[in-house]
C-alpha positions in Angstrom: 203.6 32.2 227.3 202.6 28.5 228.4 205.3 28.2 231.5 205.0 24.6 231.4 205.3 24.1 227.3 208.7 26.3 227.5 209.6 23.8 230.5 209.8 21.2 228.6 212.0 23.1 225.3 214.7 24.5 227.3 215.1 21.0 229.0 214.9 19.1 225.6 217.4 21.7 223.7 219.6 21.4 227.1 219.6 17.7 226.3 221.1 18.9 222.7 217.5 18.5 220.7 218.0 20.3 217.8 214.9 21.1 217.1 214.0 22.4 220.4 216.7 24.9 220.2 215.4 26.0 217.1 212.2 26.7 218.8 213.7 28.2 221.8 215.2 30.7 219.9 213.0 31.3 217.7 210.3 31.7 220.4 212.3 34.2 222.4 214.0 36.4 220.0 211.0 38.6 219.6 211.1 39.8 223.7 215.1 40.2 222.9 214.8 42.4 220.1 211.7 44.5 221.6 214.0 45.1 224.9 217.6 45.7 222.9 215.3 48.1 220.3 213.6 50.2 222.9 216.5 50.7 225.0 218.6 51.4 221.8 215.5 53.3 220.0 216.8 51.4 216.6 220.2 52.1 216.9 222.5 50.7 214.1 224.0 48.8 217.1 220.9 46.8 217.9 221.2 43.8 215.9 224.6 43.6 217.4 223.4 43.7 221.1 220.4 40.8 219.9 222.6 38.7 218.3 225.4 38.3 221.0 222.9 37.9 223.7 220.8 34.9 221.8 224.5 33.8 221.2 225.8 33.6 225.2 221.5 32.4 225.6 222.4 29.5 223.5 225.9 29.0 224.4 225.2 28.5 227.9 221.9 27.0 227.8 223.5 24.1 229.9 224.8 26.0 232.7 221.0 27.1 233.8 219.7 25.1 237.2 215.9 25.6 236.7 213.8 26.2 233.4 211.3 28.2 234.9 213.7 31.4 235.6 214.6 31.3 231.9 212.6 34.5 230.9 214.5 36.2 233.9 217.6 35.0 233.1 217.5 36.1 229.2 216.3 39.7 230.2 219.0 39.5 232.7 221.8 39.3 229.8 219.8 41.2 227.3 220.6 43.7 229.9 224.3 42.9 230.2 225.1 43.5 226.6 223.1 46.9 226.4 225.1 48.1 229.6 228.4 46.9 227.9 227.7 48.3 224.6 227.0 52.1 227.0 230.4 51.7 228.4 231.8 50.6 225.4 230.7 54.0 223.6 233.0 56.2 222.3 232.8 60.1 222.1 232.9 60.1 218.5 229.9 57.9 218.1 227.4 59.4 220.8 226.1 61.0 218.1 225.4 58.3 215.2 222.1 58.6 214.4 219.3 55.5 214.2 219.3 52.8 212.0 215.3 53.1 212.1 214.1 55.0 215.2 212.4 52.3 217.3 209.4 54.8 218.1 208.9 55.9 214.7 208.4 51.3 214.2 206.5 50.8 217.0 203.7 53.1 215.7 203.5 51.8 212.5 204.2 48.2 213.1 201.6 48.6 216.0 199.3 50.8 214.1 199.2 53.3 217.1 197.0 56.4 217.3 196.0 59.3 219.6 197.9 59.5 223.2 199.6 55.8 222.6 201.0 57.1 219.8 202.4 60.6 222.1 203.2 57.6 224.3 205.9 55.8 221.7 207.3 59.2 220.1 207.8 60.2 223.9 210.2 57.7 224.1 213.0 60.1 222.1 213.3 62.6 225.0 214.3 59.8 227.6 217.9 59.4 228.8 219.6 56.3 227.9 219.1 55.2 231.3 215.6 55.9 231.5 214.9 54.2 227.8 216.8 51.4 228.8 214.3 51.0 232.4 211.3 51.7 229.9 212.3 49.1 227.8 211.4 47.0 230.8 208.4 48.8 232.1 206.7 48.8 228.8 207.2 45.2 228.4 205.7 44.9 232.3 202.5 46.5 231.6 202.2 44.9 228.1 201.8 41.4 230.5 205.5 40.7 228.8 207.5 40.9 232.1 207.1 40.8 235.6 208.4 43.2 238.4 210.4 40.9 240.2 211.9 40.0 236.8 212.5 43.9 235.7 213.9 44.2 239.0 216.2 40.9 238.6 217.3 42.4 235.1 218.4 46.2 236.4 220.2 44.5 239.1 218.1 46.1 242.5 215.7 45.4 244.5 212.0 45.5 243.9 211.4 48.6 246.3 214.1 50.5 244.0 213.2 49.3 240.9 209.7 51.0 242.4 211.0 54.5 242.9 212.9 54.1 239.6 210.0 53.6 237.8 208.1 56.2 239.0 211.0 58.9 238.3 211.3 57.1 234.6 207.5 57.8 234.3 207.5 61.6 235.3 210.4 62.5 232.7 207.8 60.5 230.2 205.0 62.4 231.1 207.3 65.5 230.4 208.0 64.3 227.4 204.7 63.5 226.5 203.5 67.1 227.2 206.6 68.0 224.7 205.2 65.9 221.9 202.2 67.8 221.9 203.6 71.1 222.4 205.2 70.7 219.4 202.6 69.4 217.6 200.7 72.5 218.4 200.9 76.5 217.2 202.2 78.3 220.5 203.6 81.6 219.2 206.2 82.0 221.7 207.5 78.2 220.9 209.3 79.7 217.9 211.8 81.6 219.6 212.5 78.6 222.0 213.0 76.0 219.6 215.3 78.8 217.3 218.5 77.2 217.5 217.1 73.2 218.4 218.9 71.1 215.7 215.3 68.9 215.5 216.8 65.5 218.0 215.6 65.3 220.7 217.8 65.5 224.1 218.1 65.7 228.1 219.1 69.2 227.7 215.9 70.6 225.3 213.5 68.5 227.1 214.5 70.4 230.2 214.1 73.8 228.4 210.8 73.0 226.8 209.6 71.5 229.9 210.6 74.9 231.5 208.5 76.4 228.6 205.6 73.9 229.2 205.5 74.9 232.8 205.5 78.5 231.9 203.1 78.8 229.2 199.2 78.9 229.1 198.9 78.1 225.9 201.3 74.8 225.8 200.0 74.0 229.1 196.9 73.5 228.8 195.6 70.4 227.3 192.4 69.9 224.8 191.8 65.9 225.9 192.2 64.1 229.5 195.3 62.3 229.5 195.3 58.7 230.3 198.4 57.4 232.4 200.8 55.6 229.8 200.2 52.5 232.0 196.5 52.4 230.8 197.6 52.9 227.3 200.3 50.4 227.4 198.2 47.5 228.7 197.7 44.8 226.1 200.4 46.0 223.1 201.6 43.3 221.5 205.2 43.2 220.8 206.7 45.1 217.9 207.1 41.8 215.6 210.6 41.6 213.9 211.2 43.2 210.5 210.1 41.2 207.5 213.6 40.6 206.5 215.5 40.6 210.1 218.4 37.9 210.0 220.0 37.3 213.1 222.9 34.6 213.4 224.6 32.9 215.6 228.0 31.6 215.1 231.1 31.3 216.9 233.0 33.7 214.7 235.3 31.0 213.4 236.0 28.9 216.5 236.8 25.4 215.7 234.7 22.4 217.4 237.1 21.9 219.9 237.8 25.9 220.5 233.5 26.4 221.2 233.6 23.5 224.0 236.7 25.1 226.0 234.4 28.2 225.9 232.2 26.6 228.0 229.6 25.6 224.7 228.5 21.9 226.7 228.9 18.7 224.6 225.3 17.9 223.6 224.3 21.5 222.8 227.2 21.6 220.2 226.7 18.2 219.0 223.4 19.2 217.9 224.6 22.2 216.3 227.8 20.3 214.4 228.7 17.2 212.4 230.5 14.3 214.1 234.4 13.9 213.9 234.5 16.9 211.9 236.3 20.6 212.7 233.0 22.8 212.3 231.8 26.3 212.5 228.1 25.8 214.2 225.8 28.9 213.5 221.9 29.0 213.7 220.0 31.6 211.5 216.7 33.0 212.3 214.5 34.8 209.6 211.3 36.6 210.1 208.7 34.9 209.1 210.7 31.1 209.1 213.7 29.6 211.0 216.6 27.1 210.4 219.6 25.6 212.3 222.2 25.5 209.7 226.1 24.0 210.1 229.4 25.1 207.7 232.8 24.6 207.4 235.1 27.5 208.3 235.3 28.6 204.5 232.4 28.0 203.4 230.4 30.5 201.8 227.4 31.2 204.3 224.3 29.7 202.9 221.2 31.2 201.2 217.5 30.3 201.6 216.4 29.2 198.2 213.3 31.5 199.3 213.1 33.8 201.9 210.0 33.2 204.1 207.9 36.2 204.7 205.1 36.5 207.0 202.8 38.9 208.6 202.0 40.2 212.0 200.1 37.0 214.0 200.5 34.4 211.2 202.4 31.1 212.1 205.8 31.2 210.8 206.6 28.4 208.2 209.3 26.2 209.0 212.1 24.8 207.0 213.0 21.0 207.8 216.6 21.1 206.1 219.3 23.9 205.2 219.3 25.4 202.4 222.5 24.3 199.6 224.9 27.0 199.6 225.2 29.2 196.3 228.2 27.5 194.0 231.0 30.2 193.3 231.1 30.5 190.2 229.1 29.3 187.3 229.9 30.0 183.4 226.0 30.9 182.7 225.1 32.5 186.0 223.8 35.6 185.6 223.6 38.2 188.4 219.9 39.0 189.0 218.7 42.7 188.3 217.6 44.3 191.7 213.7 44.5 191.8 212.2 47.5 191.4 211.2 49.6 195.1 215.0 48.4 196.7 216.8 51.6 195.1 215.8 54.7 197.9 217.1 58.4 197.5 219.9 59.1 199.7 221.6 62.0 200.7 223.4 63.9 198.0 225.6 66.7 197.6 224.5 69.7 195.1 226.0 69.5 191.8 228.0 72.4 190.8 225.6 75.7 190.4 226.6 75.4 186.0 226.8 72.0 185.6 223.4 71.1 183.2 221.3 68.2 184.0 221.7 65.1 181.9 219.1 64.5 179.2 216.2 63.2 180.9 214.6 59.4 179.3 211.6 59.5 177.8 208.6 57.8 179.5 204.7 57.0 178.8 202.4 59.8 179.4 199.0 59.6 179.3 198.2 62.2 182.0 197.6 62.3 185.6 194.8 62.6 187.3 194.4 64.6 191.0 191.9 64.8 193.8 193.2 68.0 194.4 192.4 69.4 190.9 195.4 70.9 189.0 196.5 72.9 192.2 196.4 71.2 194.9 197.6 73.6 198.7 198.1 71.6 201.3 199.4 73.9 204.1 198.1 71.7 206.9 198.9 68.3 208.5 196.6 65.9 207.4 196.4 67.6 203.9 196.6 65.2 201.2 196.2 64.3 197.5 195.6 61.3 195.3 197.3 60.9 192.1 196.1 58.4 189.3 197.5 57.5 186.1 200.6 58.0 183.8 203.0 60.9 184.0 204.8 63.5 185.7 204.0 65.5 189.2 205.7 68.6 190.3 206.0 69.0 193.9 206.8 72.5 195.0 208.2 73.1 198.4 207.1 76.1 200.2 209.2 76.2 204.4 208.1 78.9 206.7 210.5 79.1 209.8 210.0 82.4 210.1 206.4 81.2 211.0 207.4 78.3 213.2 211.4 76.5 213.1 212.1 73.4 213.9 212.4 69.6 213.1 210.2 69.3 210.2 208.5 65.7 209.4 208.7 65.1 205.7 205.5 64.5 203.8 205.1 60.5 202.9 203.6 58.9 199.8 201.1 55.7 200.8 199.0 53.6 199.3 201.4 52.8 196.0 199.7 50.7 193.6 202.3 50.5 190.6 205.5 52.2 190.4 206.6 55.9 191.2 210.0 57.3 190.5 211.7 60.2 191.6 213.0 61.8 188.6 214.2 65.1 188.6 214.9 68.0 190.7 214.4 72.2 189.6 213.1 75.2 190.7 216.3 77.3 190.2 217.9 76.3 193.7 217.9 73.4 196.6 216.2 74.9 199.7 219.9 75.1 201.5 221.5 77.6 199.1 222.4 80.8 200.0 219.5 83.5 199.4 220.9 87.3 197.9 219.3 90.1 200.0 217.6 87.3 201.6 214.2 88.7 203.2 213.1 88.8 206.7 215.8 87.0 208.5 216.3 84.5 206.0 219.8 83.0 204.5 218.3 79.8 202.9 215.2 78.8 202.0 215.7 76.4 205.0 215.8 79.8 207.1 218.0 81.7 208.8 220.1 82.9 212.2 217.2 85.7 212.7 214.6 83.7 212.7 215.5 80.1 213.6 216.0 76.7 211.1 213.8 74.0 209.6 215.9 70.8 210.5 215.0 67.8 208.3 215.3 64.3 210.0 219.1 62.3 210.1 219.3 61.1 206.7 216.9 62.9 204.6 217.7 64.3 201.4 217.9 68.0 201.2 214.7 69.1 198.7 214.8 71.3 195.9 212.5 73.9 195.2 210.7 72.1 192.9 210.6 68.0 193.2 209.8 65.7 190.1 208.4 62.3 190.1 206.9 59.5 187.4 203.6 58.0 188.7 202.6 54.8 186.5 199.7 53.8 189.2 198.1 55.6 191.8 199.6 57.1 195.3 198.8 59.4 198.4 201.1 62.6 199.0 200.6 63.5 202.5 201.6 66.9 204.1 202.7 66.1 207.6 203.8 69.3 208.7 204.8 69.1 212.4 207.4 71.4 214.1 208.8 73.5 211.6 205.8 75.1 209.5 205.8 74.2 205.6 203.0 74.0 202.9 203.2 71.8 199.7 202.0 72.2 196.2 201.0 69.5 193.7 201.1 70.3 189.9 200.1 66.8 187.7 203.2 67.9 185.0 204.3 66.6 181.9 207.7 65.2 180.6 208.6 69.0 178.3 207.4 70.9 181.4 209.9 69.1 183.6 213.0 69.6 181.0 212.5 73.5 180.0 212.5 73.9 184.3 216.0 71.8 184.9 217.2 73.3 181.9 216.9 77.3 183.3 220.4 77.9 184.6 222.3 80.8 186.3 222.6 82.8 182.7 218.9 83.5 183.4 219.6 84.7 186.8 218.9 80.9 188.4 220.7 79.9 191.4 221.8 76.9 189.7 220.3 74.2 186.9 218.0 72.0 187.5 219.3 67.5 188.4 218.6 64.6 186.2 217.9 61.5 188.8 216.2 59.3 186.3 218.0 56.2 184.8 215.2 55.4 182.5 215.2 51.6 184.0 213.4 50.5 187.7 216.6 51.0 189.2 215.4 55.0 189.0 215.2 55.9 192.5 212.0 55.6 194.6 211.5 58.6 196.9 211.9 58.3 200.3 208.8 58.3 202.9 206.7 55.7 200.1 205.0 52.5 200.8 202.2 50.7 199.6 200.7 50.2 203.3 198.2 52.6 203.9 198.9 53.2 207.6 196.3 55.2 210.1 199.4 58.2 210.9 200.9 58.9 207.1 203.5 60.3 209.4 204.7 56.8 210.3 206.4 55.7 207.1 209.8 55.0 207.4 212.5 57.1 205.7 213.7 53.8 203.4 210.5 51.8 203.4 210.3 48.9 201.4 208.0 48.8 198.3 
């Protein structure tokens, strides 16, 4: 960043120009939320940690001596709030699980392949400790940070921060050899990973390292590997979620209250009106920013349109805050939500004799497949491309007893139109209980004999037989990695779909079948869809947006 342009903001918002402020924060929040996301890996908690250290930034913007150790200074308490936020961890919540994994969105934001790919999924099996240094480092070799500033932010000198790096990359390199361990077929991994639960850890990445250094097979490597340095040169910043609202308020402090809190006099000025008892608070939304000021009971006010942008364009700029929404109007009507913002979440299984509601009539006028009307796909990378107007059966086939493990659902790219996830059959989910279950297995999800497939926090448990409503065309990919599975893809029809749900447990089912579809776009979407077409298929986020 242009040292001397910066020089001149943070002096200028210091002197209370509001628009300079505006900039300033808009300019830095980026670094912020790539150093909070990394060393949080997407944790629900992130935005917190962001948005309270842009907030003590801002509010004490005056109390900083020299402009050009601003960079230092906001890693410095970007730092602070992730260290209080560790010690502020409870027991019960060391094992929430990620808002969005901040590996799984730096490869697809960053469009990563190959070994800088192994690089970012790496990331999982750090400590918190060591994520929270690498949040640093990457941002060093990316040309984002210094040394003496990663140094200045962990608190030691540059000598330690030296050895600490180097540890931090030798537990990555581990890692890295574990990514691609799993992503391989050794035989003997099975019986390692039986009992893993699928997230990564300290504790497993010390087993499967012992494993690593053990085997031949996982050992050995088909490709040179390039130091994550060389790989990490260059990488742009993740840029912030289209849709990523940060504000910054004083959580109902008065005027008066902010400046005996040590907000200075001409910062607050610029963010309140004269004379009057205020609650100051500046938004920023991707793609476009605004400084905004409300009374205490306001309602909090709502861009008439939300800016949007995309990776490298110029965000827009809005010259005046938006007027707040009136409370209550005698022919407002509350807008339907657009089609693509209802996902699949997890569910419980209905009761094993409950029958399925009547399922809605839609237009058919067939589907067409790449794959023919049987399409396998056993392997990752397998895929198929379905055109048209109608129904698709997707039968689930798991194999643990081949290889357990964390299994990576299949994703759905390229969407041009609408797809619904409709129904569910097949006699049984995959986690019911088997009778005279064979070789080792209890479910269809596995067994204690022969080890579990473990579907990603969040995921909706399948059924044997999955049901969706294609009016476009999409891309099922199989993106089988860890726990072995194979996929079959049926183009299907609407009578087809009911006489399945419809077979109950009088006709020796394990249960009947689940209506999902409401027969409006508010019919759920599946999960793992997006209309992006992304170079790893395995990259699409469990609630993308489409």
């Amino acid at each position: 960043m242009d040292s001397q342009h910066w020089r001149a903001v943070i002096t200028a918002a210091q002197a209370g120009d509001r628009r300079a402020l505006d900039e300033l924060v808009e300019g830095w929040l980026p670094l912020v939320y790539n150093i909070v996301g990394r060393a949080l890996n997407g944790h629900a908690d992130v935005d917190d940690v962001v948005q309270e250290t842009m907030l003590r930034a801002v509010g004490n913007l005056g109390s900083l001596r020299d402009p050009d150790s601003f960079r230092s200074w906001l890693v410095a308490i970007a730092m602070r709030q992730i260290r209080d936020r560790a010690r502020r961890r409870t027991p019960d919540r060391l094992e929430e699980a990620a808002a969005s994994d901040f590996a799984e969105l730096t490869v697809l934001r960053l469009q990563l392949e190959g070994q800088r790919r192994e690089v970012a999924e790496a990331v999982r099996w750090l400590d918190d400790e060591d994520r929270h240094l690498l949040s640093l480092w990457w941002l060093e070799v990316a040309g984002e940070l210094t040394r003496r500033e990663l140094a200045a932010a962990v608190g030691i000198t540059r000598q330690h921060a030296a050895v600490r790096v180097q540890r931090m990359k030798e537990r990555l390199e581990t890692s890295r050899g574990i990514v691609r361990a799993l992503d391989g077929a050794c035989p003997d991994l099975r019986e390692v990973t039986g009992r893993w639960n699928g997230r990564p850890d300290s504790v497993w990445r010390k087993r499967l390292a012992r494993h690593l250094r053990g085997c031949g097979y996982c050992g050995g490597t088909r490709e040179s590997v390039v130091p994550a340095e060389r790989l990490l040169v260059g990488i742009a910043l993740v840029p912030l979620p289209v849709g990523f609202t940060l504000s910054l308020a004083l959580g109902g402090k008065t005027a008066a209250a902010a400046t005996s809190a040590g907000w200075s006099a001409k910062l607050l000025g610029a963010l309140t009106k004269p004379a009057v008892a205020m609650t100051a608070g500046a938004t920023i939304v991707a793609g476009g920013a605004y400084v905004v000021t409300q009374p205490p009971d306001a309602p909090p006010p709502r861009p008439a349109v939300t800016p949007t942008a995309t990776a490298g364009s110029a965000p827009p700029r809005t010259s005046a805050p938006p007027a707040p929404t009136p409370k209550s109007s005698p022919t407002a009507t509350k807008k339907a939500d657009p089609y693509g913002t209802v996902v699949d979440a997890v569910d419980r299984a209905p009761d094993p004799n409950a029958r399925p509601a009547a399922l809605p009539r839609r237009p058919e006028s067939g589907i067409t497949s790449t794959g023919g009307p049987k399409s396998v796909m056993q392997h990752r990378g397998d895929s198929v491309t379905l055109t048209g107007r109608g129904y698709v059966l997707v039968r689930w086939q798991i194999s643990p007893g081949s290889r357990p493990g964390a299994l990576v659902m299949p994703s759905w790219t390229g969407l041009k139109g609408r797809l619904f996830h409709v129904a569910s059959g097949g006699w049984r989910r995959m986690d019911d209980p088997l009778a005279d279950a064979p070789n080792g297995y209890a479910t269809g999800m596995g067994g204690p004999g022969i080890g579990y497939a473990v579907l990603p926090p969040g995921t909706q448990q399948m059924w044997q037989n999955e049901y969706f409503y294609l009016d476009g065309s999409v891309t099922l990919t199989q993106n089988e990695r860890g726990c072995d599975y194979g996929l079959t893809v049926f183009p299907s029809d609407r009578d087809a779909v009911v006489e399945d749900i419809d077979t109950g447990p009088d006709r020796g089912a394990l249960r009947y079948g689940l209506v999902r579809d409401t027969g409006t776009d508010s019919a759920p979407v599946p999960q793992y869809v997006t209309r992006a077409t992304p170079a790893d298929p395995a990259t699409v986020p469990q609630r993308s947006r489409v």
